[in-house]
N, CA, C and O of each residue as an XYZ file, in Angstrom:
352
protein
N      87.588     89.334    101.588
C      87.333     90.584    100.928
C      87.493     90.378     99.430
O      88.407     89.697     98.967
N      86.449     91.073     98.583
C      86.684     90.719     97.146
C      87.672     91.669     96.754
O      87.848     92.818     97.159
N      88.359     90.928     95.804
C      89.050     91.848     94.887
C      88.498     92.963     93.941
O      87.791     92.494     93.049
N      88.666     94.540     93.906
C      88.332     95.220     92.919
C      88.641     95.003     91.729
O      89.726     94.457     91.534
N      87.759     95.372     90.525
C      88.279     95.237     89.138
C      88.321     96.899     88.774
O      87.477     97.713     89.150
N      89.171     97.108     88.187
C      89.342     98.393     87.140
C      89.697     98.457     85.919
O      90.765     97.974     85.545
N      88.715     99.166     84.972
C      89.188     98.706     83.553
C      90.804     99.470     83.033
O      91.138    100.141     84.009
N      91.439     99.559     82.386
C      92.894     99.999     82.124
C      92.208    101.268     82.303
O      92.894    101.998     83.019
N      91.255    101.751     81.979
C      90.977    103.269     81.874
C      90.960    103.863     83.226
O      91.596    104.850     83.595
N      90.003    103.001     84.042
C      90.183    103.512     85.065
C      91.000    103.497     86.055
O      91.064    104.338     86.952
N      91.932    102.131     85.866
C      93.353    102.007     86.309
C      94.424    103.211     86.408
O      95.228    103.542     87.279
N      93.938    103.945     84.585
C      95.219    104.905     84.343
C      94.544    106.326     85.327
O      95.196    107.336     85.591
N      93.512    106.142     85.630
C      92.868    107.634     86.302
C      93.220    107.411     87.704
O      93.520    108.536     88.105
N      93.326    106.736     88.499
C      93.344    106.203     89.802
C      94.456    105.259     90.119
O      94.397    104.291     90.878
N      95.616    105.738     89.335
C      96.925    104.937     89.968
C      97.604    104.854     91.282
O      98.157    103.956     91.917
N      97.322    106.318     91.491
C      98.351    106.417     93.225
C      97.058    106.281     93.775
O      97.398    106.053     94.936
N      95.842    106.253     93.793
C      94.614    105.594     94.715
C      95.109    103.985     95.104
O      95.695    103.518     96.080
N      94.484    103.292     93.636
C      95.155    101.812     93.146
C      96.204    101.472     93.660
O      96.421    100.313     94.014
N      97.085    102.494     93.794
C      98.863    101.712     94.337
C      98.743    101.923     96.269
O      99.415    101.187     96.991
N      97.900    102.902     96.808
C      97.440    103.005     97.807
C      96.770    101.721     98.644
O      97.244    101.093     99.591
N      95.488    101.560     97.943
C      95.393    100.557     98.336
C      95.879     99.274     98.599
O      95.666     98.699     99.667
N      96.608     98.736     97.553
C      97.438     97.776     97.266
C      98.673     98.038     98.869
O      98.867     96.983     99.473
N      99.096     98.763     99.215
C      99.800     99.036     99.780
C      99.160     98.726    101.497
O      99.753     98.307    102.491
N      97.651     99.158    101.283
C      97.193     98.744    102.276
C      96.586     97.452    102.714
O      95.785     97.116    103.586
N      97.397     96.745    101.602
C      97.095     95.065    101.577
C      96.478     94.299    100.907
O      96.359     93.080    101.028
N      95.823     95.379     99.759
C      94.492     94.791     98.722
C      95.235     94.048     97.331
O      96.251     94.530     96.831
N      94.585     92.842     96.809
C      94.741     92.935     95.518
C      93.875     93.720     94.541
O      92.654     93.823     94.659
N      94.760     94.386     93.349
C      93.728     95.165     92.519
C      93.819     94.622     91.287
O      94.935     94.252     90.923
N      92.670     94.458     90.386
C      92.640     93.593     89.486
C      92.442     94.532     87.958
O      91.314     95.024     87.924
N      93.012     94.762     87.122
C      92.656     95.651     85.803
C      92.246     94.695     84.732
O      92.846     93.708     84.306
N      91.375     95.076     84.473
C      90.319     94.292     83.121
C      90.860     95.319     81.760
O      91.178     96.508     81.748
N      90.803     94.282     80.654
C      90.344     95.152     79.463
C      89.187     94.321     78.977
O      89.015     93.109     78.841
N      88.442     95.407     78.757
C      86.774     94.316     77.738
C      86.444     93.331     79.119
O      85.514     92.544     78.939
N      87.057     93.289     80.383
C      85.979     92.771     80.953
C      86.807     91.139     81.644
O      86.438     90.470     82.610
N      87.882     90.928     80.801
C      88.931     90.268     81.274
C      89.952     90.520     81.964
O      90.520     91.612     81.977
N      90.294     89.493     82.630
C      91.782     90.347     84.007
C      92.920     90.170     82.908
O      93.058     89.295     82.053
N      93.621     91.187     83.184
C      94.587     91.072     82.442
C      95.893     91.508     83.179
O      96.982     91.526     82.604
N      95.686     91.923     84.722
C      96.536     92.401     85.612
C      96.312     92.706     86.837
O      95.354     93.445     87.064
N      97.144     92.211     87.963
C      96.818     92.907     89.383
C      97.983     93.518     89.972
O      99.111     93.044     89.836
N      97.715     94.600     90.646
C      98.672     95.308     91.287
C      98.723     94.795     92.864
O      97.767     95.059     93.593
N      99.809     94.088     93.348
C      99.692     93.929     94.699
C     101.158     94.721     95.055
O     101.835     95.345     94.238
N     101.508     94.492     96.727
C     102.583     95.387     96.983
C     103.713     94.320     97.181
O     103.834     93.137     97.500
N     104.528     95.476     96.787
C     105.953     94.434     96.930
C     106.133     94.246     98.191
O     106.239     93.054     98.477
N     106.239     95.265     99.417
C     106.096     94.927    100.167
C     105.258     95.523    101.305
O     105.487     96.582    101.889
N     103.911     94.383    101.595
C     102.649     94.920    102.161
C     103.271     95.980    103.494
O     104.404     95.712    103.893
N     102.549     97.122    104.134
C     102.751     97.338    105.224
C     102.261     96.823    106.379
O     101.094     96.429    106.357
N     102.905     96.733    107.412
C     102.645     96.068    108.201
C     101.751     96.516    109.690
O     102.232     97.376    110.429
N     100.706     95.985    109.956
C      99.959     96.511    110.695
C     100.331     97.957    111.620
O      99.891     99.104    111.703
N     101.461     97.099    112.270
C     102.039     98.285    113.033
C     102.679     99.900    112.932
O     102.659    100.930    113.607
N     103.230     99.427    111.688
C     104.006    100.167    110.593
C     103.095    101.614    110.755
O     101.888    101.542    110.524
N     103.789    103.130    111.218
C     102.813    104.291    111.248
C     103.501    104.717    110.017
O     103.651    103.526    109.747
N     104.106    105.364    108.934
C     104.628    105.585    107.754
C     103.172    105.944    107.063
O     102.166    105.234    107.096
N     103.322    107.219    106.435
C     102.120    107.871    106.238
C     101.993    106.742    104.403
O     103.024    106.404    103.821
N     100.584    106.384    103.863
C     100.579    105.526    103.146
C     100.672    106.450    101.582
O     100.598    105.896    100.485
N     100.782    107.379    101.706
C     101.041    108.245    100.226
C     101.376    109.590    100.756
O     101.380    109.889    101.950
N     101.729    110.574     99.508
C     101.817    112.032    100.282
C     101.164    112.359    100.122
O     101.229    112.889     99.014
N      99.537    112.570    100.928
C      98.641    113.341    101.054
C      98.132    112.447    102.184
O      96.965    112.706    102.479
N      98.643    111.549    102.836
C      97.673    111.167    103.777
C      97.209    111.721    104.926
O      97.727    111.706    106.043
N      95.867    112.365    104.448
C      95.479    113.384    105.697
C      95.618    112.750    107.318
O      95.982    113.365    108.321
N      95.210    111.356    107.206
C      94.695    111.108    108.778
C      96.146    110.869    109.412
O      96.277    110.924    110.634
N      96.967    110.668    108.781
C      98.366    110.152    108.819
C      98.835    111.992    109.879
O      98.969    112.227    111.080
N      98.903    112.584    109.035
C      98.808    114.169    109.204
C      98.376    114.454    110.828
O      98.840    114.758    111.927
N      97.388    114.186    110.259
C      96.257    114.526    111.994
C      96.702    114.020    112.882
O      96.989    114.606    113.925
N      96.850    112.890    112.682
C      97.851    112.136    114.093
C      98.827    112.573    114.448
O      98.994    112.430    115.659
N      99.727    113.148    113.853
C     101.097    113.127    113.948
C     101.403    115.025    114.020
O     102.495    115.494    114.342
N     100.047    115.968    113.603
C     100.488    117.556    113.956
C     101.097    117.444    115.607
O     101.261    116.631    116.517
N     101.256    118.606    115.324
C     102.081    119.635    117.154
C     101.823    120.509    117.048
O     101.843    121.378    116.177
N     101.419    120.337    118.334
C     100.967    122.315    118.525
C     101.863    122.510    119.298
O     102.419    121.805    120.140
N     102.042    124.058    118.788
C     103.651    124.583    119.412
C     102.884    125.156    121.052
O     101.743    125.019    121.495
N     103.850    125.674    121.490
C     103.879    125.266    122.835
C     103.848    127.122    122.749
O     103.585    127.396    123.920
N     103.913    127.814    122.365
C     103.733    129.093    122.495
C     102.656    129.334    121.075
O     102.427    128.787    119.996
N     102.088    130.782    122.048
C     100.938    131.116    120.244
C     101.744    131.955    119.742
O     102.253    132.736    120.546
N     102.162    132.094    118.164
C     102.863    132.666    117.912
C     101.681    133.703    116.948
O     100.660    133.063    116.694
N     101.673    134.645    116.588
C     101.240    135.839    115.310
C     102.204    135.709    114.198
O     103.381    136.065    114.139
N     101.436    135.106    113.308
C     102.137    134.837    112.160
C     102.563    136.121    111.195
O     103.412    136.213    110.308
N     101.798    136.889    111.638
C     102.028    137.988    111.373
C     103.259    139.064    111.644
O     104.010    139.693    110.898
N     103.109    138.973    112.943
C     104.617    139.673    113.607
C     105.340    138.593    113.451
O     106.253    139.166    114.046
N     105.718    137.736    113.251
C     107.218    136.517    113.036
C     107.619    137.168    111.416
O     108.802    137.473    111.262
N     106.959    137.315    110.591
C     107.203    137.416    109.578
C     107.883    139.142    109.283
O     108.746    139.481    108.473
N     106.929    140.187    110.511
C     107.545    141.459    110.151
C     108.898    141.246    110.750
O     109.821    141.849    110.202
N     109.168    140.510    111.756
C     110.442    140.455    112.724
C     112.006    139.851    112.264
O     113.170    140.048    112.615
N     111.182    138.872    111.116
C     112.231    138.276    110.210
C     112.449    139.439    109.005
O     113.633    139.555    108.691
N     111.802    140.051    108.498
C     111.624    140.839    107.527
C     112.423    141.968    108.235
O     112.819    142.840    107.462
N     112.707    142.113    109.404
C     113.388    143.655    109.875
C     115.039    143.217    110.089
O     116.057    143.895    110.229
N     114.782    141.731    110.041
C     116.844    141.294    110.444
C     117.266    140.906    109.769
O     118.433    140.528    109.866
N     116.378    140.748    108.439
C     117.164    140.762    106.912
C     118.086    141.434    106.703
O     117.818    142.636    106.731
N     119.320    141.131    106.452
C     120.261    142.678    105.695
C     120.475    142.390    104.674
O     120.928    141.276    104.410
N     120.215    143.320    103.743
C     120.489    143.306    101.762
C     122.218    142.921    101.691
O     122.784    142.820    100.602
């Protein structure tokens, strides 16, 4: 697999992308003018097996791992029901 290049500019726009990947095993390479002048790899790669969601937003990470509750609840009435056993 080739290594990506990113110029510092686009390095600085796409860091937690960049550190993402890297994480998912990639080297990433930052150019200035077109020369390497840096790669981000991970300190320590994850490991195939490893389920640990890979940033905080990882949707698919998410998807795998929701629950559906086991009763349907009305979000609606939970909220008036908590709202009535409040005491000031």
């Amino acid at each position: 697999m080739a290594m990506p290049d990113y110029s510092v500019a686009e390095a600085k726009n796409n860091l937690p992308k960049l550190l993402d990947r890297a994480l998912a095993g990639e080297e990433v390479t930052i150019t200035r003018r077109g020369k390497p002048i840096a790669k981000i790899i991970a300190n320590q790669p994850v490991a195939p097996g490893d389920d640990r969601p890979k940033s905080a937003n990882d949707v698919e990470w998410i998807r795998r791992h929701r629950v559906t509750p086991k009763v349907e609840v009305d979000a609606g009435e939970l909220v008036r029901e908590m709202r009535d056993d409040f005491r000031y």
